[in-house]
C-alpha positions in Angstrom: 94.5 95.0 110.4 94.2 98.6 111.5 92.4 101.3 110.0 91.3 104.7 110.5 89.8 107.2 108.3 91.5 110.4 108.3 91.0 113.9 106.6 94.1 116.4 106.1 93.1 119.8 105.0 96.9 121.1 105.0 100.0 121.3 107.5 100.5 118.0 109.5 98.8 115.4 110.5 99.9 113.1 113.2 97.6 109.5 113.3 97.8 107.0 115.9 97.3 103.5 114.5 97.5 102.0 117.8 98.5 98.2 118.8 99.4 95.7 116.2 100.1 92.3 116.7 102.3 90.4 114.2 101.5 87.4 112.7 102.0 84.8 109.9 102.6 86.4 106.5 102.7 85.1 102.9 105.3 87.0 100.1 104.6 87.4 96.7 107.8 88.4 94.5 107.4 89.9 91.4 109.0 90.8 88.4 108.1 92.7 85.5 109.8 93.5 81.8 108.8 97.1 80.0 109.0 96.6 76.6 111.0 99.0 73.9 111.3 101.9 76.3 112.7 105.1 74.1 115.7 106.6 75.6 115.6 109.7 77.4 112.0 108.9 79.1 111.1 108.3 82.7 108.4 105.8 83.1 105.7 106.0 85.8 104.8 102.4 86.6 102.3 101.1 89.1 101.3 97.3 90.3 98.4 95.9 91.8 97.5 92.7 93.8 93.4 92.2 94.2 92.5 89.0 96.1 88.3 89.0 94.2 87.6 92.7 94.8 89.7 93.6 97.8 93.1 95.2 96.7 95.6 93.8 98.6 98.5 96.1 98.0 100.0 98.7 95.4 103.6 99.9 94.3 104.2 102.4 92.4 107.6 103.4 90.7 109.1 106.1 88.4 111.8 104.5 86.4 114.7 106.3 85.4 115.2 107.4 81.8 118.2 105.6 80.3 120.6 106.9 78.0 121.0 104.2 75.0 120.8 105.0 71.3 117.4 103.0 70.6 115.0 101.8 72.4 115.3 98.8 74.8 113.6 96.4 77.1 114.2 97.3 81.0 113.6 94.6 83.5 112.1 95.5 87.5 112.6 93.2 89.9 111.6 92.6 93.5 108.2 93.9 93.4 107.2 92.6 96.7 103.9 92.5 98.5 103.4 90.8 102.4 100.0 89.4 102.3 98.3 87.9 105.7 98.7 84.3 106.0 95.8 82.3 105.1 94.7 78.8 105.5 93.6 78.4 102.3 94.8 78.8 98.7 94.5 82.3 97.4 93.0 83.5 93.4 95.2 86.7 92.9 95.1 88.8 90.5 97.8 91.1 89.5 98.0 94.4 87.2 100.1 96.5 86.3 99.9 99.6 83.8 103.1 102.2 82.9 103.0 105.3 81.0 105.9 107.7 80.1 105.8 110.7 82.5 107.3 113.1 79.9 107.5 113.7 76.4 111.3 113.9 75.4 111.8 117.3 77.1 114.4 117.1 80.0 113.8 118.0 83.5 116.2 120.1 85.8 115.9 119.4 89.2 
């Protein structure tokens, strides 16, 4: 793994991660049902993947509002998170949270 520390204090910012070598990774698909979603609202939606206290990766999504009469249940799929292989098994823990990012009104783009 590569890291460096950056600050950007406006404009661009151009970062050099340098060499990477590829290896051996582990996949872990995931899927996720949001329950009686009202129509007409856009839902902000993040998940999580800790391996004890070290996050491991994050997704975030905003789901499109749909257009039904009533609410309804909406289904993600293919969440996915590339994890580093390890010789051992892994304890995982994932979250996941959502929250409607408006409150009925509509948004003009």
């Amino acid at each position: 793994m590569l890291e460096r520390k950056l600050t950007l204090e406006g404009g661009t910012l151009y970062c050099d991660l340098g060499s990477l070598e590829p290896g051996g990774w582990q996949t872990l698909d995931c899927s996720l049902r949001l329950a009686g979603v009202l129509p007409e609202r856009r839902v902000a939606v993040s998940v999580e993947v800790l391996e004890g206290d070290m996050a491991r990766g994050s997704r975030i999504f905003a789901v499109p509002a749909h257009h039904g009469p009533a609410a309804t249940d909406l289904v993600l799929r293919g969440i996915r998170f590339y994890l580093p292989e390890s010789c051992s098994p892994r304890r995982l823990t994932v979250r996941s949270d959502a929250h409607y990012l408006e409150q009925g009104e509509r948004c003009l783009l």
